[in-house]
C-alpha positions as CSV (number, residue, x, y, z in Angstrom):
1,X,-16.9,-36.0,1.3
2,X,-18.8,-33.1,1.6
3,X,-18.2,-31.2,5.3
4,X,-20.4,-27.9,6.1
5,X,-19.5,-26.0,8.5
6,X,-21.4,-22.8,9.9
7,X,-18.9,-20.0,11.1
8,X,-19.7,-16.3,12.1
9,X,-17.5,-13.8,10.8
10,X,-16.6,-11.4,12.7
11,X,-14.6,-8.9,10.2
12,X,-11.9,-6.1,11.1
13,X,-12.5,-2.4,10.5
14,X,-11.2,-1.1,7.8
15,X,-10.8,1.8,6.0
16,X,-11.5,2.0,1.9
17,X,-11.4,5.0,-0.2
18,X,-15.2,6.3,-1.1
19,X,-15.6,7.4,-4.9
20,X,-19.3,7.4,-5.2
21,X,-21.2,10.6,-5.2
22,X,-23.0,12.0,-2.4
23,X,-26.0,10.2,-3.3
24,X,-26.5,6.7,-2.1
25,X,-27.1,3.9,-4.6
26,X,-29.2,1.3,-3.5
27,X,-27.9,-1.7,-5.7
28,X,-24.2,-3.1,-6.0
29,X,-22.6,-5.7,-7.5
30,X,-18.4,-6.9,-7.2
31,X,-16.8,-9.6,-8.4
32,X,-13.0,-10.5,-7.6
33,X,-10.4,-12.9,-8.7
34,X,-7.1,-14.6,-7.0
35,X,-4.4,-14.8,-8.7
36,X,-2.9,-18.5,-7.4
37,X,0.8,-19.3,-7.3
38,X,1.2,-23.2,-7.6
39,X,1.0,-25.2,-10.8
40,X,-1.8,-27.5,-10.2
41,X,-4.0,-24.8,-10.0
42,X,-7.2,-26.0,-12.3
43,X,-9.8,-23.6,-10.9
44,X,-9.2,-19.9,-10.2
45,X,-10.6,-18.7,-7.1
46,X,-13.1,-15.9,-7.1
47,X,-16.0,-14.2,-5.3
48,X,-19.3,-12.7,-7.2
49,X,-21.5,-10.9,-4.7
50,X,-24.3,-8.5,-4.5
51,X,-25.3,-5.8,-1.5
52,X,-27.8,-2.9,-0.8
53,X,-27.8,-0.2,0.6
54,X,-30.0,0.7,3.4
55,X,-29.0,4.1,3.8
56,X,-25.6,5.7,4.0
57,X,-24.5,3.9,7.2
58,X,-26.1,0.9,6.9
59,X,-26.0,-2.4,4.1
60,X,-26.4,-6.0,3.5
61,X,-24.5,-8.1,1.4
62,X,-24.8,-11.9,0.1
63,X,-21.4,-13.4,-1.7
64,X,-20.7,-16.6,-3.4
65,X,-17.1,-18.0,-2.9
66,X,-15.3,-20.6,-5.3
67,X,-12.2,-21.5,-3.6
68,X,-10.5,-23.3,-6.2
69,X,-8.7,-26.8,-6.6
70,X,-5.5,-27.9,-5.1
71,X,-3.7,-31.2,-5.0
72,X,-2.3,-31.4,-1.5
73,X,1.3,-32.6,-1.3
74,X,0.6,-35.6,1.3
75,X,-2.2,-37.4,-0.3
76,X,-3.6,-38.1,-3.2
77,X,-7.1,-36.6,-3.2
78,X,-7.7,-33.0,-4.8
79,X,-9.3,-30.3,-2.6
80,X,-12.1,-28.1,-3.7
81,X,-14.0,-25.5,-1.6
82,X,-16.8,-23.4,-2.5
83,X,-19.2,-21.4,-0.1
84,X,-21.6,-18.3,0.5
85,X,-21.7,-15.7,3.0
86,X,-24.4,-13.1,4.3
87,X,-23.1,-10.3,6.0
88,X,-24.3,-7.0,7.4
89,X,-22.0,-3.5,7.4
90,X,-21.7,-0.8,9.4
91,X,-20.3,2.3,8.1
92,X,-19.4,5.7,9.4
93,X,-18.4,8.2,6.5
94,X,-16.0,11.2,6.9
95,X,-15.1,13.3,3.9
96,X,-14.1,11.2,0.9
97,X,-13.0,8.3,3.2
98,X,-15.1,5.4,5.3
99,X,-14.6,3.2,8.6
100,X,-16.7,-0.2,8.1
101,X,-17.5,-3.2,9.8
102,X,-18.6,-6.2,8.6
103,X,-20.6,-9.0,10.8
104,X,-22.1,-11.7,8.8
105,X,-22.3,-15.7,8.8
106,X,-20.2,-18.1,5.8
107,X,-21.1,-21.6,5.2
108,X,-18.6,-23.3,2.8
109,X,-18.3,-27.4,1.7
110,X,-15.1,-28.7,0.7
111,X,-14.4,-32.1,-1.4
């Protein structure tokens, strides 16, 4: 059964170190994986996504999530999750560090 569900994200600020050079690049790309601690795992989780940058304060990013597979303990259906999310960032830079916020929408299905 396939269940969509709309959901504005609303992320924290954060701080990350910066290591890019003073120059802005316009084009980025990130991928990440999870690392899952249960033995049923099948699928590992991940997230590929692509952003751009506006200008130094300002970006746009658009991610695709794979949640993974998990058999649940009380029943005996398997879940799976996948999704994507659009999400704009705000950034303020200050020396070799940044503040950023994220807001964006994520629409995921689940089986």
């Amino acid at each position: 059964m396939n269940k969509w569900i709309g959901v504005i994200l609303i992320s924290f600020v954060f701080i990350h170190f910066d290591c890019k050079s003073k120059e802005v690049q316009k084009f980025y790309f990130g991928a990440s994986i999870v690392i899952v601690g249960y033995a049923d795992a099948d699928i590992t989780p991940y997230k590929v996504g692509a952003g751009y940058n506006f200008d130094k304060n300002f970006s746009i990013e658009v991610n695709s999530f794979k949640f993974g597979e998990k058999d649940l303990f009380f029943a005996s259906e398997e879940f799976t999750g996948d999704g994507y999310s659009i999400e704009m960032l705000a950034k303020y830079p200050f020396g070799d560090l940044s503040l950023y916020g994220k807001l964006g929408v994520l629409r995921w299905s689940e089986e």
